[in-house]
C-alpha positions in Angstrom: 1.5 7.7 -10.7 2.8 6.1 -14.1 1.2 5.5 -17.2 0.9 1.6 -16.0 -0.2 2.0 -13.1 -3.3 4.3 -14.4 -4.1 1.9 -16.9 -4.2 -0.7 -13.9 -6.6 1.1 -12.0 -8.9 2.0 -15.2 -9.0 -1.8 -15.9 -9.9 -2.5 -12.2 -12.7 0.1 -12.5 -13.9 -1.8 -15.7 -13.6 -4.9 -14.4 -15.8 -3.5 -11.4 -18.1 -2.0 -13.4 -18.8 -5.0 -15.7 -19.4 -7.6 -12.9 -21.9 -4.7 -11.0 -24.0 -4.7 -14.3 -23.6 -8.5 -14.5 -24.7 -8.6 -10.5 -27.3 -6.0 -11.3 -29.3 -7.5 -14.1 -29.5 -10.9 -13.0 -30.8 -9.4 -9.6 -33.4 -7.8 -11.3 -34.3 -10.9 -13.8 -34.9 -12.8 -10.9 -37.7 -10.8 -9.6 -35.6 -8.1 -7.0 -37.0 -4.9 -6.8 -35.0 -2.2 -8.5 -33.9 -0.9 -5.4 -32.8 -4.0 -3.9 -31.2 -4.7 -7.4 -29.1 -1.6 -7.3 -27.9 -2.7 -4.2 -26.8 -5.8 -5.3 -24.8 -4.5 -7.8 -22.8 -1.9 -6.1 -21.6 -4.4 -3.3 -20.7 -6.4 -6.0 -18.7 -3.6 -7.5 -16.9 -2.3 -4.4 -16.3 -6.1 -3.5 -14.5 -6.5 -6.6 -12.7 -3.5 -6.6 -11.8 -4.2 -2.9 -9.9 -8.0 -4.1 -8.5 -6.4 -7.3 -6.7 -3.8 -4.7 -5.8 -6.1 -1.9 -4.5 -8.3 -4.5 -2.5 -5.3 -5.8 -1.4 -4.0 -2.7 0.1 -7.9 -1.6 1.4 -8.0 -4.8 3.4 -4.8 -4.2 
């Protein structure tokens, strides 16, 4: 792998990461258990990862 494409796929990861947190919190404001939050959050992470790599892969 190149130095770009690494750098792409630690900015996906980010990106994941950020909107999992984002999904996670608000979960859990809104009264979810933390369970349930958790969950929430980590389908919202592998759903984003998934579109940033489909995305990629169309792309390529």
């Amino acid at each position: 792998m190149t130095t770009t494409q690494i750098l792409a796929l630690l900015l996906a990861l980010s990106a994941a990461t950020h909107i999992g947190c984002a999904a996670t919190l608000t979960a859990r404001r809104s009264g979810t258990d933390s369970a349930g939050a958790l969950l929430i959050g980590a389908s919202a992470t592998a759903s984003a990862l998934a579109l940033y790599l489909t995305a990629l892969a169309a792309y390529r």
